[in-house]
C-alpha positions, 0 to 999 in steps of 0.5 A: 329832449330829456330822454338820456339815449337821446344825444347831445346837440354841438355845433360850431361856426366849422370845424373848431368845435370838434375840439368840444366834441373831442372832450365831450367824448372823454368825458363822457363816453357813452353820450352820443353826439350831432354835431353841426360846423356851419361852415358855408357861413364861417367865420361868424367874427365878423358877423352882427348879433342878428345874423348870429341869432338866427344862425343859432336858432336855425341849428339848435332847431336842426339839432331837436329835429335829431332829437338833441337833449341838450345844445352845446353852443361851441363857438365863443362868437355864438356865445358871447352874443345869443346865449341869453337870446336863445335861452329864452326862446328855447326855455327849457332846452339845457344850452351850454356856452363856451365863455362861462366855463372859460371865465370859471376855469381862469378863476380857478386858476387865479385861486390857486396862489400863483401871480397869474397875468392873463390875456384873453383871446376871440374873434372881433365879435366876442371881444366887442360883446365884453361878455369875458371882461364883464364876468371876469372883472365882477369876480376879480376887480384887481387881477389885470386883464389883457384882451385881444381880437384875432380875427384871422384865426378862425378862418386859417384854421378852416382852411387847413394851415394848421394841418402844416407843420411850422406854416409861417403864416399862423406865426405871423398872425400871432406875431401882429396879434400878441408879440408885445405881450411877451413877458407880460402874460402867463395864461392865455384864455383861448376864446374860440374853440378855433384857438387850441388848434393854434398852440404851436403858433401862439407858443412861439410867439408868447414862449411859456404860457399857461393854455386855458382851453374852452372845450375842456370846461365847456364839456364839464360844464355839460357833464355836470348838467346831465344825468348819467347815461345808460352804458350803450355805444354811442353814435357821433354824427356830423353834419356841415353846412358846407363841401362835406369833403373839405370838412372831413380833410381837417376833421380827420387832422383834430379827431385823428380819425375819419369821420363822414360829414353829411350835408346841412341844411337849415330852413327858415325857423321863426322865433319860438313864441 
């Protein structure tokens, strides 16, 4: 797992966290990656802790059978509700979420003079954890904060309604969603690495908002934990737990390139002793 030509472990409920994968490669680009969208089982919103436990010690297991040296967990759901969990069971193991580096990014830009007014958006399961209110607010006690629950969100972006221009029914979720927060917001915190995908649809509905975007932070966050690594041509792999070929459709649309999905599948791990 240390050995810095091993690569980095990523995986998501489906496809959102190939936003991660897509800053992770900018950031550093001679790290190879795997990455994991466990898409038979998405979304993972609705989902309880348990279930999500074992679904991410099922992966993170899958990944250090591919030699993963560090796991970044890009689901804010996973996040939000078996991070801790999941450190302790894989003590040792470099794990990175994606709502700290969330939570760290709308601190900085709070800090930086301006009267920001931010809402925070997930999935059900991550605004019911209160994981993002709970770390803002122990920093910033004063600085009001919107959250809300998007739970269709997700599940348009895994069936594709984002790779369609001006789709009305994206629109129309964030208008049920957020309409009545217009004027009252500047910066949206999008919670689930699903959302970026969405700015169109959310900008229409909120007009001109600051994005704070989890995949970017997260891969810093990364970055900053890893020792350089050699110049070598890095290998991205990717895996699904789904139909390979529906992966690859809307994969192709967010990487803007194409990329050959291989089948996942996670035999029964026990919790590490």
């Amino acid at each position: 797992m240390s050995n810095t030509k091993s690569p980095i472990g990523i995986f998501d409920s489906g496809v959102g966290g190939l936003t991660v994968v897509q800053e992770v490669r900018k950031l550093m680009p001679t790290e190879s990656i795997v990455y994991v969208g466990d898409t038979a089982r998405a979304p993972y919103g609705g989902k309880d802790t348990e279930t999500l436990i074992n679904h991410g010690r099922e992966i993170i297991n899958f990944l250090l059978k591919k030699n993963a040296k560090m796991i970044i967990m890009a689901c804010g759901t996973s996040s939000s509700t078996s991070l801790e969990v999941l450190r302790k069971e894989f003590e040792g193991l470099p794990i990175v979420d994606t709502i700290r580096p969330a939570v760290k990014a709308t601190l900085e830009l709070t800090q930086q003079g301006e009267d920001i007014k931010p809402v925070f958006i997930a999935t059900a399961a991550t605004i019911k954890s209160g994981i993002f209110e709970r770390l803002f607010t122990e920093s910033l006690e004063k600085v009001p904060l919107y959250t809300r629950a998007c739970p269709l969100f997700a599940p348009m972006v895994e069936a594709g309604l984002t790779t369609i221009e001006n789709h009305p029914l994206p629109i129309f979720a964030a208008q049920t969603y957020l309409a009545d927060l217009r004027g009252k917001v500047n910066a949206l915190v999008l919670g689930c690495t699903h959302y970026p995908l969405l700015k169109g649809a959310l900008s229409h509905v909120l007009g001109d908002i600051t994005f704070i975007n989890p995949a970017i932070a997260t891969a810093e966050a990364a970055k900053n934990l890893l020792p350089p690594s050699p110049e070598t041509i890095p290998e991205v792999d990717y895996y699904t737990s789904g139909e390979p070929e529906k992966f690859a459709k809307i994969a192709r649309y967010i990487l803007k390139e194409d990329c050959k999905p291989k089948k996942a599948t996670f035999a029964a791990f026990f919790r590490r002793t």
